[in-house]
C-alpha positions as CSV (number, residue, x, y, z in Angstrom):
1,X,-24.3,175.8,-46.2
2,X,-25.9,179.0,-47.2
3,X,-25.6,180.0,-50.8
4,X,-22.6,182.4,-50.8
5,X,-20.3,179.7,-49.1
6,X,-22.2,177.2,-51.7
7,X,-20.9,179.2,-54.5
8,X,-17.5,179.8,-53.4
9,X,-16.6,176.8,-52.5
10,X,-18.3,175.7,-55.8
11,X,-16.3,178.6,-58.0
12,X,-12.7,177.2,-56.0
13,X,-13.2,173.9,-57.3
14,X,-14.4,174.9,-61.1
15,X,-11.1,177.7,-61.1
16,X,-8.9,174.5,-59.4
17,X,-10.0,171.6,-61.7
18,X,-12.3,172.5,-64.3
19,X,-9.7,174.9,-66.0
20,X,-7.4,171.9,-66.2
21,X,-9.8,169.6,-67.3
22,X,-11.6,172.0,-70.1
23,X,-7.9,173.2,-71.4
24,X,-5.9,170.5,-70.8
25,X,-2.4,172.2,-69.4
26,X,0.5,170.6,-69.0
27,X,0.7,169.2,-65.9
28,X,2.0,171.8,-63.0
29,X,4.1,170.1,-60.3
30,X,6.8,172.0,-59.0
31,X,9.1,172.2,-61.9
32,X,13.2,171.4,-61.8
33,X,15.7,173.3,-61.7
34,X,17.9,172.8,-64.7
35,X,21.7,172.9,-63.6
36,X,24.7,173.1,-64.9
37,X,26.5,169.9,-65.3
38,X,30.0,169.8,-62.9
39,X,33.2,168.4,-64.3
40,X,33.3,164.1,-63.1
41,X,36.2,164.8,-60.9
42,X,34.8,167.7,-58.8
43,X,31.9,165.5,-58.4
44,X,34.0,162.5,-57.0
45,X,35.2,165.0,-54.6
46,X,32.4,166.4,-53.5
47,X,30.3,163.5,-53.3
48,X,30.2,161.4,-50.0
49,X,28.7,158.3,-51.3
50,X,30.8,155.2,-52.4
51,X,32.9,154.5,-55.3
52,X,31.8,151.3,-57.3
53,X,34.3,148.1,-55.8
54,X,37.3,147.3,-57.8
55,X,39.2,144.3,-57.0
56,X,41.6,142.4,-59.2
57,X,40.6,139.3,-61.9
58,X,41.0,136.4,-61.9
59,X,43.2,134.1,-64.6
60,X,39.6,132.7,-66.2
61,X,38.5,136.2,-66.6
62,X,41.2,137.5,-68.3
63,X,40.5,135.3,-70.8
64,X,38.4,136.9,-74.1
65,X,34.8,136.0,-74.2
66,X,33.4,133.5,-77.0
67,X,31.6,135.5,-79.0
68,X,27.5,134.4,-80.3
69,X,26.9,134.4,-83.4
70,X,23.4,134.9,-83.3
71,X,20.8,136.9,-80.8
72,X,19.3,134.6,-78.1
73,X,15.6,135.2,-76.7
74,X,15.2,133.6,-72.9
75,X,11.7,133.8,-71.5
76,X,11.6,134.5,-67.5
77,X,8.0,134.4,-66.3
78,X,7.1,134.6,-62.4
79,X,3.4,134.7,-60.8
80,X,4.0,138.3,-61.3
81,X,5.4,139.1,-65.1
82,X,6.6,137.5,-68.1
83,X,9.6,139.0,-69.5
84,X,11.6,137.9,-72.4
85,X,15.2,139.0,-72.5
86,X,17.5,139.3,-75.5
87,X,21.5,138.7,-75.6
88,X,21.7,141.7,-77.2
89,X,22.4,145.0,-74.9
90,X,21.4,142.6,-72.8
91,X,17.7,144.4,-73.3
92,X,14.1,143.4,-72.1
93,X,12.5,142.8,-75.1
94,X,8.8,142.0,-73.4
95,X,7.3,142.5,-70.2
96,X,4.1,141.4,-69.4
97,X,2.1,141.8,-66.1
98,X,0.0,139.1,-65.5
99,X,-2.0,140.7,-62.2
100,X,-3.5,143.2,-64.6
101,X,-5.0,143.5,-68.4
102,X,-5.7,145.6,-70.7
103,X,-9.2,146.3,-70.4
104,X,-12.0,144.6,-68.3
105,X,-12.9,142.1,-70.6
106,X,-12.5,138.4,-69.7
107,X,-10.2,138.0,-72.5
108,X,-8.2,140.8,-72.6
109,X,-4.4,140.8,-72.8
110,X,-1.8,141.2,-70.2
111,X,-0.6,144.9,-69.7
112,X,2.6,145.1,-71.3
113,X,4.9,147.7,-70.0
114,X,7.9,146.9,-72.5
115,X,7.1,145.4,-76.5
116,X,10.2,146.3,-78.6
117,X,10.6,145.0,-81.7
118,X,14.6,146.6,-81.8
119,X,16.6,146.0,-79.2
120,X,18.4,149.2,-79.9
121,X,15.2,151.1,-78.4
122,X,16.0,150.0,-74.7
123,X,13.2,151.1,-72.3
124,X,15.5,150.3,-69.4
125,X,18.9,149.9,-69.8
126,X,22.6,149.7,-67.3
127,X,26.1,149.4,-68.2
128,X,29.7,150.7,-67.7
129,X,30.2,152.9,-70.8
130,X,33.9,154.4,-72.1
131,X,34.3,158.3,-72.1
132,X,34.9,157.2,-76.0
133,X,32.5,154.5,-76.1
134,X,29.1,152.0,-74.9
135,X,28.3,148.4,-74.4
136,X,25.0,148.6,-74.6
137,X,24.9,147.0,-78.6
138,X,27.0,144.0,-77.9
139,X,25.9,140.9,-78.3
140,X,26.4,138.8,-75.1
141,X,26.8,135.0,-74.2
142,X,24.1,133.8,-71.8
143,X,23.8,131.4,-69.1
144,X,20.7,130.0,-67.5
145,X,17.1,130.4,-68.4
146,X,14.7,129.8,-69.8
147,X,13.5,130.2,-66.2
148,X,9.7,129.7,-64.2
149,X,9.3,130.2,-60.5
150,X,6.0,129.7,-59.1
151,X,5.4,130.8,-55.7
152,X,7.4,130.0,-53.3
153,X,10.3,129.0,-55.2
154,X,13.8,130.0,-54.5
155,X,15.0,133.2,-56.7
156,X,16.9,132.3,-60.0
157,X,19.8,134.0,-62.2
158,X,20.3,135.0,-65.8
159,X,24.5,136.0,-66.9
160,X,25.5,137.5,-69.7
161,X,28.7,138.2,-70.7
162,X,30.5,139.7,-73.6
163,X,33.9,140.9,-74.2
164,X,35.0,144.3,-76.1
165,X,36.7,146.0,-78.8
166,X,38.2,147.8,-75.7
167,X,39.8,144.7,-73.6
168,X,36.7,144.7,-71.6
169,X,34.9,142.3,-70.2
170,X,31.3,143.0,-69.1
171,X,29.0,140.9,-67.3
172,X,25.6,141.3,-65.8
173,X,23.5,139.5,-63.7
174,X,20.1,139.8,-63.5
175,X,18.5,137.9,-60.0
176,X,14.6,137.0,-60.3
177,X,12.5,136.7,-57.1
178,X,9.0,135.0,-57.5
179,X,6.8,137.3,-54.9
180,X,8.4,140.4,-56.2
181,X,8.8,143.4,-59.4
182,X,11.9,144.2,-58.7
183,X,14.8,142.4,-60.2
184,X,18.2,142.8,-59.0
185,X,21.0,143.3,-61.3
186,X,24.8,143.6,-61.2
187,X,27.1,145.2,-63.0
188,X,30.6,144.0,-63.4
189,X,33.4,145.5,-66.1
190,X,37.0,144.0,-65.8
191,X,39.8,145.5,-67.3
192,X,42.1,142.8,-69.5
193,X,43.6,145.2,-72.0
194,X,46.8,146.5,-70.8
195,X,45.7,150.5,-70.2
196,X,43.5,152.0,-68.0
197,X,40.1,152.1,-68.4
198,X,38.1,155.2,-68.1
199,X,34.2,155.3,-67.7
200,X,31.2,155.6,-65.6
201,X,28.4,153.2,-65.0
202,X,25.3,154.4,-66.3
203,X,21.3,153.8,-66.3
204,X,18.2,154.6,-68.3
205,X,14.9,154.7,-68.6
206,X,12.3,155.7,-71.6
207,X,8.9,155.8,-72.6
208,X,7.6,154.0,-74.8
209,X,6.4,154.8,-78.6
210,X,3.2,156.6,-78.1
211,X,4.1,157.8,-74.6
212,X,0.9,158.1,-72.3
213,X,-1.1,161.3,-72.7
214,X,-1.1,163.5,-70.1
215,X,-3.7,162.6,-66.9
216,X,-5.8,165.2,-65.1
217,X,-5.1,163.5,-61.8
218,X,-1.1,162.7,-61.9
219,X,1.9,163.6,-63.9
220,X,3.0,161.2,-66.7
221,X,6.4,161.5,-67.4
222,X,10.3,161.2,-66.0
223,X,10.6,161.4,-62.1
224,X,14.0,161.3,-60.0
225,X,14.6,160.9,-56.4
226,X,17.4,163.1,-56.0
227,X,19.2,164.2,-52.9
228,X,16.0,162.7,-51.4
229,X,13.5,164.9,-52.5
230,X,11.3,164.0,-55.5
231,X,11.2,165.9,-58.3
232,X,9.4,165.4,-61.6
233,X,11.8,166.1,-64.8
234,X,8.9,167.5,-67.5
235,X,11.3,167.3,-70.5
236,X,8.4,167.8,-72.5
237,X,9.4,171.6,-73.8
238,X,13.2,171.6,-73.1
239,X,15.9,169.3,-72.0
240,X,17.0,168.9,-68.4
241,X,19.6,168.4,-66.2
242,X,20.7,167.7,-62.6
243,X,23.7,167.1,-61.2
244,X,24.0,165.2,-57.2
245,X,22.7,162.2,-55.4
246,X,20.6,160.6,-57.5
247,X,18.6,157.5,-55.6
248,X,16.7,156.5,-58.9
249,X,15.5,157.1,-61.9
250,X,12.0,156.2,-63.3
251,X,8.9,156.8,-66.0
252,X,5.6,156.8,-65.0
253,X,2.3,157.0,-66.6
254,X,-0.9,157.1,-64.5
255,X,-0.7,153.6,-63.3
256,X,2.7,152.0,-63.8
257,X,6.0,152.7,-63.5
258,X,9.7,151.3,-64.7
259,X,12.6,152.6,-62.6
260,X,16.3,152.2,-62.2
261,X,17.4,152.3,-58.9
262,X,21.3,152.5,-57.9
263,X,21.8,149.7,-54.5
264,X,23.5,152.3,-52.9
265,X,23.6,156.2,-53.5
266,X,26.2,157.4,-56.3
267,X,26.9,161.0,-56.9
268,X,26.4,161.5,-61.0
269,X,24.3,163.3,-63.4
270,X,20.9,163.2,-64.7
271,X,19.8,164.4,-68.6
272,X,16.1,164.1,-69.6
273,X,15.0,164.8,-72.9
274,X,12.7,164.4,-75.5
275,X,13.9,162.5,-78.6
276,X,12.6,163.6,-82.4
277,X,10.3,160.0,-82.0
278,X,8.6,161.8,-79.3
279,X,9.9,158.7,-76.6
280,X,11.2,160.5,-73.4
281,X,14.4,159.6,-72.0
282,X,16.0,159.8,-68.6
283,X,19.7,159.2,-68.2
284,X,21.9,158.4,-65.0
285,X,25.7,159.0,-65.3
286,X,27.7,158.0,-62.4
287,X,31.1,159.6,-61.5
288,X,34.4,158.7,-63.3
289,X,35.8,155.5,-62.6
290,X,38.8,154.2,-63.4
291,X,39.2,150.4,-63.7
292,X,43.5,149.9,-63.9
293,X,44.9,146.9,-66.0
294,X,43.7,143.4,-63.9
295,X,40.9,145.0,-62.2
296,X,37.5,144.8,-61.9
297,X,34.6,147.1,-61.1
298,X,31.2,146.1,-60.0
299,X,27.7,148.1,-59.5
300,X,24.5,147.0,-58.4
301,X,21.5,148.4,-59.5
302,X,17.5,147.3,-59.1
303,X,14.6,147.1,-61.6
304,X,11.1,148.3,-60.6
305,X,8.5,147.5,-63.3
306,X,5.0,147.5,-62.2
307,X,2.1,148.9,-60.7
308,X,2.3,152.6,-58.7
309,X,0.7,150.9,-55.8
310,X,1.6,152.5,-52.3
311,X,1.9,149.6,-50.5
312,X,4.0,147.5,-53.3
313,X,6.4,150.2,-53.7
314,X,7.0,150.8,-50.0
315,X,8.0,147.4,-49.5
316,X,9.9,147.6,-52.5
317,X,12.1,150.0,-50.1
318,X,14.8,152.7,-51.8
319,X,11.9,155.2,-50.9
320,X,10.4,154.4,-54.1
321,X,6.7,155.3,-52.7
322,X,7.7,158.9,-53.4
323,X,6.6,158.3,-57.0
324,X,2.8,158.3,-55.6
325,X,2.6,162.0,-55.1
326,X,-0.6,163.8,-54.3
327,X,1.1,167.5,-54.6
328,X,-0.2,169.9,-51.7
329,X,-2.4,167.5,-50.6
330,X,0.4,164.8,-49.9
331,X,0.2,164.5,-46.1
332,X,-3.9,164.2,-45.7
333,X,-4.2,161.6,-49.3
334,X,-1.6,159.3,-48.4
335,X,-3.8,158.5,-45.0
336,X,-6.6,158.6,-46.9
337,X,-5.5,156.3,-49.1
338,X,-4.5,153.7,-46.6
339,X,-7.5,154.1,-44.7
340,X,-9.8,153.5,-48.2
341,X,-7.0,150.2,-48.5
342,X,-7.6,149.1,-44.1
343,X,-11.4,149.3,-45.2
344,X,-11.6,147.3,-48.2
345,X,-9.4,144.6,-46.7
346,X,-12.9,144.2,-44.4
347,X,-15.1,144.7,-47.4
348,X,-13.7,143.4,-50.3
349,X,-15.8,146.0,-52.9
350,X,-13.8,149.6,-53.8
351,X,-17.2,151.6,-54.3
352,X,-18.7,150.4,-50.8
353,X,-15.1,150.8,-49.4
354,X,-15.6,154.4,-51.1
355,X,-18.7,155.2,-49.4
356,X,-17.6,154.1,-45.7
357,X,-15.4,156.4,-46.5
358,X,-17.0,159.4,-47.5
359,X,-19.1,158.5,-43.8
360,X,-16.0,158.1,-41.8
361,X,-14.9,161.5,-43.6
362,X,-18.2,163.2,-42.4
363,X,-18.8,161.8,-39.1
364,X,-15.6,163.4,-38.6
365,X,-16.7,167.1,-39.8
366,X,-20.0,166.2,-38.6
367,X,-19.4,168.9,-35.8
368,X,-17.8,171.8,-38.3
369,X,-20.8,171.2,-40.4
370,X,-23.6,171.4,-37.7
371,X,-21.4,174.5,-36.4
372,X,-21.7,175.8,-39.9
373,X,-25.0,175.4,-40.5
374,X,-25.9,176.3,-37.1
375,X,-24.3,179.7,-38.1
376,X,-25.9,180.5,-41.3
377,X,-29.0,179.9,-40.0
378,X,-28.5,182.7,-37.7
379,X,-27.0,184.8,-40.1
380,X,-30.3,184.2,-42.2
381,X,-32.6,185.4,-39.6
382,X,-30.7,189.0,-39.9
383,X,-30.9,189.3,-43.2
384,X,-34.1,191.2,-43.4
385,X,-32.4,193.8,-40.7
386,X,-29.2,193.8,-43.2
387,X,-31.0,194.6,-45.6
388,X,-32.6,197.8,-44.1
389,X,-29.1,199.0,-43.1
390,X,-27.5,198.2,-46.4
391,X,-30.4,200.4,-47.7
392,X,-30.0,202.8,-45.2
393,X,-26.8,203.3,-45.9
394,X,-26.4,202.9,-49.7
395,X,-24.0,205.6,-50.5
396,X,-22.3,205.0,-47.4
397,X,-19.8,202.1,-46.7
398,X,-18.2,203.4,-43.8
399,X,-21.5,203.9,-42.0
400,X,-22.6,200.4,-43.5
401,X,-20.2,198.2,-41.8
402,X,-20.0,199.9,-38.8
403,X,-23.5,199.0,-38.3
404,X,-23.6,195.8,-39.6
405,X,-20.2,195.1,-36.6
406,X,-22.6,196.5,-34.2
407,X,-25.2,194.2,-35.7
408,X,-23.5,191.3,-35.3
409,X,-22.0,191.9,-31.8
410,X,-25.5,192.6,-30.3
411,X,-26.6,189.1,-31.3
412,X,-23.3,187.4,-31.0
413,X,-23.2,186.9,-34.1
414,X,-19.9,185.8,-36.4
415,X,-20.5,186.7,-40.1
416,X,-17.7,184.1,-40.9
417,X,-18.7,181.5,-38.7
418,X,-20.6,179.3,-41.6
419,X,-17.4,179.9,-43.7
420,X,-14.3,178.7,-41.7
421,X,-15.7,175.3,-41.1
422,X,-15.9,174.4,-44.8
423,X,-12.7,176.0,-45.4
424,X,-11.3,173.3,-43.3
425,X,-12.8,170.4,-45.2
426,X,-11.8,171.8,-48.5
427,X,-8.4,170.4,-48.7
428,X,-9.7,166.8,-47.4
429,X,-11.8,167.1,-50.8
430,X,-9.1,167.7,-52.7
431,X,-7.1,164.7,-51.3
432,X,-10.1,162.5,-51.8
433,X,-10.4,164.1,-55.3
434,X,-6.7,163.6,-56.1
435,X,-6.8,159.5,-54.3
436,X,-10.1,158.6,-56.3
437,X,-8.4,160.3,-59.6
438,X,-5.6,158.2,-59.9
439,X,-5.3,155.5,-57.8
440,X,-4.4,151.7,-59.2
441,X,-6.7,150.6,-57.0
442,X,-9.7,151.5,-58.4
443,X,-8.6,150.4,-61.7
444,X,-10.8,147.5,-63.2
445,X,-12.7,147.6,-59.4
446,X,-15.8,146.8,-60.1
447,X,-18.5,148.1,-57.8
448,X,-22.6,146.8,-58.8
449,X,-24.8,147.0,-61.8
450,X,-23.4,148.8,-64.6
451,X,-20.4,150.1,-62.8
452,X,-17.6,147.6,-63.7
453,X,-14.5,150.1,-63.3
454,X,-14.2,153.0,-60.8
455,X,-11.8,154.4,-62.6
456,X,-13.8,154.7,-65.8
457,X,-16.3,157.1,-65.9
458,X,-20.0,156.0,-65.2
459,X,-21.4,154.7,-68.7
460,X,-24.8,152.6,-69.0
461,X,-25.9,151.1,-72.5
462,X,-22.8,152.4,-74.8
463,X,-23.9,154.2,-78.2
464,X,-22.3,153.1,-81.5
465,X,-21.9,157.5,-82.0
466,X,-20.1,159.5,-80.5
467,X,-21.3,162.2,-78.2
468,X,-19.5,165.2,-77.9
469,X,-17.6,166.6,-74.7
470,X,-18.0,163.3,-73.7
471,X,-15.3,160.7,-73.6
472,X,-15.4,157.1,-75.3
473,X,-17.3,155.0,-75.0
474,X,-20.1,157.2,-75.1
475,X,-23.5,156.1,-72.9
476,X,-25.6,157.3,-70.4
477,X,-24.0,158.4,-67.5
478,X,-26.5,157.6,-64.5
479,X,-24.4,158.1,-61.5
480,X,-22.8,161.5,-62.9
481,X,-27.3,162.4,-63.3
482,X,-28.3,161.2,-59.9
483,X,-24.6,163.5,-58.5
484,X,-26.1,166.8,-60.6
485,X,-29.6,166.0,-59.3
486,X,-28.5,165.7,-55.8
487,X,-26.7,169.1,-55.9
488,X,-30.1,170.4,-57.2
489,X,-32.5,169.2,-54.1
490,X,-29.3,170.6,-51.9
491,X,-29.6,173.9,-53.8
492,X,-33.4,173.5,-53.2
493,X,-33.2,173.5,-48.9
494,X,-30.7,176.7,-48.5
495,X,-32.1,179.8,-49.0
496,X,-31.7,182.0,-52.2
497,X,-29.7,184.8,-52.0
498,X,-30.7,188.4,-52.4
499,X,-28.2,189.2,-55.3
500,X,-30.0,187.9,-58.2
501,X,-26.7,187.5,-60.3
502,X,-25.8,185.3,-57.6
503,X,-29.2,183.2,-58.1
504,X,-28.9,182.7,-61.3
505,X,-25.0,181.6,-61.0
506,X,-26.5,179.3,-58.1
507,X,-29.1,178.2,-60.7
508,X,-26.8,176.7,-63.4
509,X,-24.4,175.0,-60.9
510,X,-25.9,171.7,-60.8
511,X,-25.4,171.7,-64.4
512,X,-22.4,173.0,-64.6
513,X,-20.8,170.3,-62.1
514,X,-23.0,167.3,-63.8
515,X,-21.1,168.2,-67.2
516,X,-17.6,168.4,-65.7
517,X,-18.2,165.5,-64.0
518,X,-19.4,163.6,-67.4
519,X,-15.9,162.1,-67.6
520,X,-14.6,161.9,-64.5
521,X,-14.0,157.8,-62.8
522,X,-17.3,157.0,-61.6
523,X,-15.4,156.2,-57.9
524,X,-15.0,159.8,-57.6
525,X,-18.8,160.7,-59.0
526,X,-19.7,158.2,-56.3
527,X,-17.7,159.9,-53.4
528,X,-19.6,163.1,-54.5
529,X,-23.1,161.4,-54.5
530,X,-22.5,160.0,-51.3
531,X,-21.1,163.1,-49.7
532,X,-24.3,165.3,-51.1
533,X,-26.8,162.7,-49.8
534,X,-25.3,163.0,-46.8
535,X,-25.4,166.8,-46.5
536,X,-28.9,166.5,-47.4
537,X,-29.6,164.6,-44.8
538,X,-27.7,166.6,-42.4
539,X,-29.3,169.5,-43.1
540,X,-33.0,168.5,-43.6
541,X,-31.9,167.3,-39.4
542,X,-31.0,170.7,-38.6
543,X,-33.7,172.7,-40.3
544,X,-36.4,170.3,-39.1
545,X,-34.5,170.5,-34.8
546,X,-35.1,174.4,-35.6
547,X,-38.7,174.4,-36.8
């Protein structure tokens, strides 16, 4: 590509991501609407999804539960997660996934999404709640566990059961399947007092004490699925709320996510806030039900904890997949992404998955970019006759481009012709940019040599000091050198412009982008590499066809 194009395609993407990444804003998704909240009952009548089933008791279950004396930890571990659950709330007190760790290192713990040492700080929580009152302290009789399922094995139960204050008696059951991350639970509140019971089932999420820091590549923070459409609830500055369908609930950081999804849609509200501990916390209210003397009512909900991986989430169904969003770029990254995921089921190695990729990618532009370059060659040849009329015709613009149109249509000539082509491409890089930013994949994917983690940046031989603008650990970065050198010898083959303040601009580029790139995951400093090696070689075949 000519220089102009060069620099503003080069400016775009400094404006588009280097502001982000040398500021750090908040993240900027399409914000939500805060609404009013409606009164319970309009909401039962404008809703058209389901009330929760009531049916009557039975004799045994009118009876008052036993009450423990004493909290119970049961341990329920799968080929998927450990989790330990306490009798009180009932609340996860731990839970481990055992397909990823920490860090890279051989021994390195087991992520753990939930570590609470006080029950009464729930990360994920469910229950049927009094206007005047909540469950979700009580300490409940359990059945079952501890439990293990390897794979294979046939899914297993944990029941807990407590009575109330209130003449209600609550149970929920929690159903574990081996090959999965989500856990199915039901809710059940019967009515043995002799008044009527008014309440609304309810769910929650939170982070978790610190909450994740903010990511260049994808919001961290409470997401809904409401009405169908995804929405991300940034409590961060002010508290929100949103009244309607709500198909689930969830917190996500860069890589995992814990959601509460109703089984079927309920009409409720949502509140997100921020508490004084800094935890964010996303609440679900269902509608007003009322649960008469001898009756029961009964919700079922689902638990998501684990990774925000495309493929595990669509088969988790509820269209929970919506929580991978790539923004503008949605509808080219997702294909993207799968295609990266068809190719490395063939070669089992991320960063050679990576850059069949970025060749697929330009095989497929490989005829925009000859076009282009086709173009700006003959644009080039010109420029000494531009010049003459730009001199010619210095005080007049007028005169200027009315020559320079006649200029261009005596040699058939189209002045944006080099442009348009790499205007296409430009949102394809930002999808790819976006996919190799934040995708679990790449975590802990090693690729050769040095690089053990495409999503880390590029570090060789790690200094005990830290180096500034660069993130820890601190080391040389070869790949991000060999990206900035790369841009240098492309620099090098197109022809300087004839503004000098664009030279110089075009000058400091390669630096410019070998700096911003310093931290960025080493699978997306690859992707560039590859792609400028690539154009190098396309153009050095173009240039040497026209000698």
């Amino acid at each position: 590509m000519d220089k102009k194009t060069l620099l503003a395609f080069a400016l775009s993407f400094i404006i588009l991501v280097g502001w982000s990444l040398m500021f750090s804003p908040e993240p900027t998704k399409t914000p939500v609407k805060e609404e009013q909240d409606k009164p319970q009952k309009q909401a039962v009548q404008k809703s058209p999804v389901q009330q929760p089933a009531t049916s009557a008791i039975t004799p045994t279950e009118s009876e008052p539960q036993k009450v423990p004396s004493e909290e119970k930890l049961v341990v329920v571990e799968t080929p998927l997660y450990k989790a330990v659950f306490s009798s009180l709330g009932p609340t996860i007190r731990s839970f481990k996934l055992k397909q990823y760790t920490e860090t890279i290192a051989p021994d390195s713990p087991f992520i753990e999404l939930i570590n609470l040492s006080n029950p009464r700080d729930s990360h994920i929580d469910l229950g049927f709640s009094l206007s005047a009152g909540s469950d979700s302290l009580m300490l409940y009789d359990v059945q079952g566990g501890p439990i293990r399922l390897e794979a294979g094995s046939s899914p297993s139960e944990l029941l807990f059961t407590a009575s109330s204050n209130d003449g209600l008696v609550h149970k929920k059951r929690f159903r574990f399947n081996p090959s999965s991350y989500v856990i199915e639970v039901s809710v059940e509140t019967g009515n043995i007092s002799d008044k009527p019971a008014h309440g609304s089932f309810s769910a929650s999420v939170r982070s978790l004490p610190p909450s994740s820091k903010a990511s260049y590549y994808s919001y961290v923070g409470l997401v809904v699925l409401k009405d169908g459409k995804f929405q991300e609830a940034d409590v961060e500055k002010e508290a929100k709320s949103l009244s309607g369908e709500i198909q689930w609930l969830a917190y996500q950081d860069s890589y995992f996510i814990s959601a509460a999804i109703p089984d079927k849609p309920m009409g409720g509200t949502f509140r997100g806030k921020k508490l004084e501990s800094g935890i964010l916390e996303g609440i679900f209210q269902g509608a007003e039900t009322i649960i008469e003397p001898g009756m029961k009512a009964e919700e079922r909900f689902l638990f998501y904890l684990g990774p925000r991986e495309l493929g595990i989430l669509s088969q988790a169904g509820h269209n929970l997949d919506k929580v991978v969003d790539f923004g503008w770029t949605d509808i080219i990254a997702k294909p993207l992404l799968y295609l990266l995921r068809f190719v490395y089921g063939y070669v089992p190695n991320y960063g050679i998955a990576i850059i069949l990729l970025t060749i697929l990618v330009k095989i497929l532009f490989w005829p925009l970019t000859h076009k282009s370059y086709k173009s700006m060659k003959e644009m080039q040849k010109l420029q000494p006759i531009m010049a003459k009329i730009r001199e010619r015709h210095k005080g007049n613009k007028e005169a200027m481009n009315k020559e320079l149109m006649g200029l261009y249509k005596t040699y058939k000539v189209n002045p944006m012709g080099g442009c348009l082509p790499m205007v296409i491409q430009i949102p394809v890089f930002f999808a790819l940019f976006r996919i190799l930013g934040s995708a679990i994949e790449l975590r802990h994917a090693p690729f050769m040599l040095w690089i053990n983690d495409l999503a880390a940046p590029d570090r060789l031989f790690n200094f005990p000091f830290e180096i500034p603008l660069m993130t820890s650990p601190s080391g040389i970065p070869v790949l991000t050198l060999l990206m900035g050198a790369s841009m240098f010898i492309q620099q090098k083959m197109t022809p300087t412009p004839g503004d000098p303040s664009q030279a110089k601009i075009m000058m400091f580029l390669p630096i410019i982008f070998t700096f911003m790139f310093i931290n960025f995951p080493s699978g997306l400093v690859l992707y560039w590499l590859v792609n400028n090696l690539l154009s190098i070689a396309q153009q050095y075949r173009i240039q040497k066809r026209s000698a």
